[in-house]
C-alpha positions in Angstrom: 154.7 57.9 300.3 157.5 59.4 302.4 156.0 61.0 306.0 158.1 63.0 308.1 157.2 64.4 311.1 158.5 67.4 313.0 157.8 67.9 317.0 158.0 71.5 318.9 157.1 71.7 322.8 156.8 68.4 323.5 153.0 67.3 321.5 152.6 63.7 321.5 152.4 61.8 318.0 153.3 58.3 316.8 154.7 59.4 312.9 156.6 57.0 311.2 160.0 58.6 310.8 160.9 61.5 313.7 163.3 63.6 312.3 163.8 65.0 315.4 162.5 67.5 318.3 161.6 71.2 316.8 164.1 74.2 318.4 166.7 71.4 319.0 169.0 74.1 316.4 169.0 78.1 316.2 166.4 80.4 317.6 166.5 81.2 321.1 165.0 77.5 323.4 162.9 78.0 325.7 160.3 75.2 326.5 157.6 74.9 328.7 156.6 71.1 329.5 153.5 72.2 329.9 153.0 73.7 326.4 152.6 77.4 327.7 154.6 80.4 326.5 154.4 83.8 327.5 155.4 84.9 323.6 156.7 83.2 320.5 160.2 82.1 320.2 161.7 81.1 316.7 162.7 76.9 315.9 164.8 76.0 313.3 164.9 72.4 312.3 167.7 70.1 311.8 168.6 69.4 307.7 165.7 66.9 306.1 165.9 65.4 303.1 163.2 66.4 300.1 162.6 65.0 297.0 162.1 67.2 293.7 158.2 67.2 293.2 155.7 67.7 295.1 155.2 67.8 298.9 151.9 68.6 301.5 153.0 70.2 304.6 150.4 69.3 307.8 150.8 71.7 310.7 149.0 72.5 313.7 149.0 75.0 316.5 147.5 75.4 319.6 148.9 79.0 321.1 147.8 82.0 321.0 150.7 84.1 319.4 151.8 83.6 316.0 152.6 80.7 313.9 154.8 81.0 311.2 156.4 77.9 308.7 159.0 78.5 306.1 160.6 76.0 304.5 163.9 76.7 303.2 166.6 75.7 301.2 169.7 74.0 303.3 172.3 74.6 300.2 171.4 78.1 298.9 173.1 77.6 296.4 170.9 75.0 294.8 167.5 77.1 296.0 165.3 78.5 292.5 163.2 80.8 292.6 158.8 79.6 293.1 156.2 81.2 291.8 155.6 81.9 296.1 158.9 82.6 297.9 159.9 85.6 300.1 163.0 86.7 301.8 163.5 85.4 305.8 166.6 87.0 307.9 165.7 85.0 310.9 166.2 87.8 313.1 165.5 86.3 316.6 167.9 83.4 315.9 170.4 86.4 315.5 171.1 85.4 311.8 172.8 87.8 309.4 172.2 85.8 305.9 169.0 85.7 304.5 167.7 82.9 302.4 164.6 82.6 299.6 162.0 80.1 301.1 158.7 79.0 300.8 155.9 80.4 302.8 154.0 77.6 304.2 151.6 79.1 307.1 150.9 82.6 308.7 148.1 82.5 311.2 147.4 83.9 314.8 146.4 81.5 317.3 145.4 78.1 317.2 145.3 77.0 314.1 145.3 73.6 311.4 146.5 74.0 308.1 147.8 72.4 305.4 149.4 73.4 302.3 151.2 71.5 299.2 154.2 73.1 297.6 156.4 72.3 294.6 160.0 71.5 295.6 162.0 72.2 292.7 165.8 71.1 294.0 165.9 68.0 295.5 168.6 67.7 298.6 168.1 69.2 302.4 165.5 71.4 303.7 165.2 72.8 306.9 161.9 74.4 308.5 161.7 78.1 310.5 159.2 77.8 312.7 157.8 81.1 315.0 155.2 80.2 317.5 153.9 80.5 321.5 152.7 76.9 322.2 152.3 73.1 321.2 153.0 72.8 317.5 153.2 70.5 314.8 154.6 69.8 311.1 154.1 66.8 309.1 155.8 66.8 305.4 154.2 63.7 302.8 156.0 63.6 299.7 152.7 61.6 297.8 153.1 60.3 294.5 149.6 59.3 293.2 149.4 57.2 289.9 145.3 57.6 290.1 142.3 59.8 292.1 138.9 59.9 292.7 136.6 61.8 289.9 136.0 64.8 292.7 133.8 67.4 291.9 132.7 69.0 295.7 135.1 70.0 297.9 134.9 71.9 301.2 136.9 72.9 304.4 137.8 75.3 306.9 140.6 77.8 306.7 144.4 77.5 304.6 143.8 73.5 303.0 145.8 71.5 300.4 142.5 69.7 299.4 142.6 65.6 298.5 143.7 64.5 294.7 141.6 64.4 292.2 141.1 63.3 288.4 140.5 66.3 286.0 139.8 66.3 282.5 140.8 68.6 279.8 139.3 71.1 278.5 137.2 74.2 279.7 135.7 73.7 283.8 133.6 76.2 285.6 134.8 76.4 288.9 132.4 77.8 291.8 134.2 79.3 295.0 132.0 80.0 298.3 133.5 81.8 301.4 130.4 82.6 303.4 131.8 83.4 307.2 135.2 85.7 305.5 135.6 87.5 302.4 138.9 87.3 301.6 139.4 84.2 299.2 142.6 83.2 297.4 142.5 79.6 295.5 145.5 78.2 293.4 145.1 74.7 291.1 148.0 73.2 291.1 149.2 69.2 289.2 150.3 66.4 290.7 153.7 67.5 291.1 153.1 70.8 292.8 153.5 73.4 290.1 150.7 75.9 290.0 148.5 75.4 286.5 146.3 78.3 287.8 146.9 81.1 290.4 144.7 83.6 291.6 140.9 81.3 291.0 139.7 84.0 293.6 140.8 87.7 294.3 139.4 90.3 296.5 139.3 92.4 293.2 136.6 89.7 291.1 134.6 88.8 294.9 133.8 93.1 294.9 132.1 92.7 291.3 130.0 89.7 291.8 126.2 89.9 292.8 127.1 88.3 296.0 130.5 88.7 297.4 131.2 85.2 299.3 130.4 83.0 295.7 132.9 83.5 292.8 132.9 81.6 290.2 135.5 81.3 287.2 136.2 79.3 283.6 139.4 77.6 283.2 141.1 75.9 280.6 142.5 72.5 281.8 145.4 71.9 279.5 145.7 68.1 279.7 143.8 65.4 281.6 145.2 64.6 285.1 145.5 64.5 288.9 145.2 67.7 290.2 144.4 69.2 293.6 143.6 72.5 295.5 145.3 74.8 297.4 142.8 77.1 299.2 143.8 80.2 301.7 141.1 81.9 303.5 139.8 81.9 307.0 136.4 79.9 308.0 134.7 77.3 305.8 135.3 77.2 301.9 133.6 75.3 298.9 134.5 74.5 295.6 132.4 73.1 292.9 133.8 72.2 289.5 132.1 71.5 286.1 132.3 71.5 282.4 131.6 74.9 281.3 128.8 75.2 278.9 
């Protein structure tokens, strides 16, 4: 597995290869040793290196502004389009070219998260990053050859969840979302490309008997490792069975 590990306003962490210090390129630089920031500033990263396939992005936040994570493309040219990609001008940074990327985390305030993307185009990457405070971003480029036979899952807020081994064939998949209603769950393969989008919709929690459980049947097209992708705020489940 290939960890890398980027750094903004000075947090302290051991990772085994520092790409470098967050902000040290583009955006307007203005760091507080003590992690505290009257509003949020914009970071661009230094060029990394990604492999085609698929990658989980870590990050953390402890302000109280926003926190915003795009990964984009270093040669445009070689950028395709995602199934999830929006347009970023990088306005603070006083950019004029704009650039597809991948939307990796929109919160307010502090904040953990993780979420696992499909790189299509191996080469450099860079990260945007907007936030107010200490923040972190770790990018694993895991390549699992087995997993677990997971059925339960559960969490708190935006999660990549842990691999697991999936069957084919026709699975009922049970959603909770007790403290929030908004739910949005994606099943993606072991290289990051989405096999299902859109497990849970505002549109199919309003016609259920009770709002915070969904539950959904889904064709699994060939046995595999497979894992989650779940966007929501508060705690989450997911349960996942043969349907009858």
């Amino acid at each position: 597995m290939l960890r890398n590990t980027l750094i903004g306003y000075g947090a302290l962490i051991a990772v085994a290869l520092l790409l470098g210090i967050a902000g040290a390129s583009g955006g307007e630089q203005v760091v507080d040793v003590e992690g505290q920031s009257q509003s949020s500033r914009l970071f661009a990263t230094d060029p990394f290196r990604l492999e085609p396939g698929l990658a989980v992005v870590k990050m953390s936040h402890s302000g109280e502004g926003s926190f915003v994570v795009n990964l984009l493309s270093a040669n445009q040219e070689e950028t395709v389009a995602t199934p999830e990609r929006l347009v970023f001008s990088g306005e603070e940074s006083g950019g004029s070219s704009t650039e597809v990327a991948t939307a990796l985390a929109e919160e307010v305030g502090p904040a953990t998260v993780s979420r696992a993307v499909n790189v299509p185009v191996g080469g450099k990457h860079l990260l945007d990053v907007k936030a107010d405070g200490n923040w972190t971003v770790e990018v694993e480029l895991p390549r699992p050859s087995s997993a677990p036979r997971t059925t339960s899952f559960s969490g708190d807020d935006d999660t990549a969840t842990s691999f697991f081994w999936l069957s084919r064939g026709s699975k009922r998949v049970d959603m909770t979302n007790p403290l929030e209603g908004k739910l949005a769950i994606s099943l993606l393969d072991a290289d990051g490309r989405v096999v299902e989008s859109g497990l849970a919709s505002e549109t199919e929690q309003a016609g259920q008997a009770s709002p915070d459980t969904i539950s959904r049947t889904v064709d699994i097209p060939e046995s595999g490792i497979y894992l989650f992708n779940v966007r929501t705020n508060g705690r989450w489940t997911i349960e996942i069975a043969d349907a009858e």
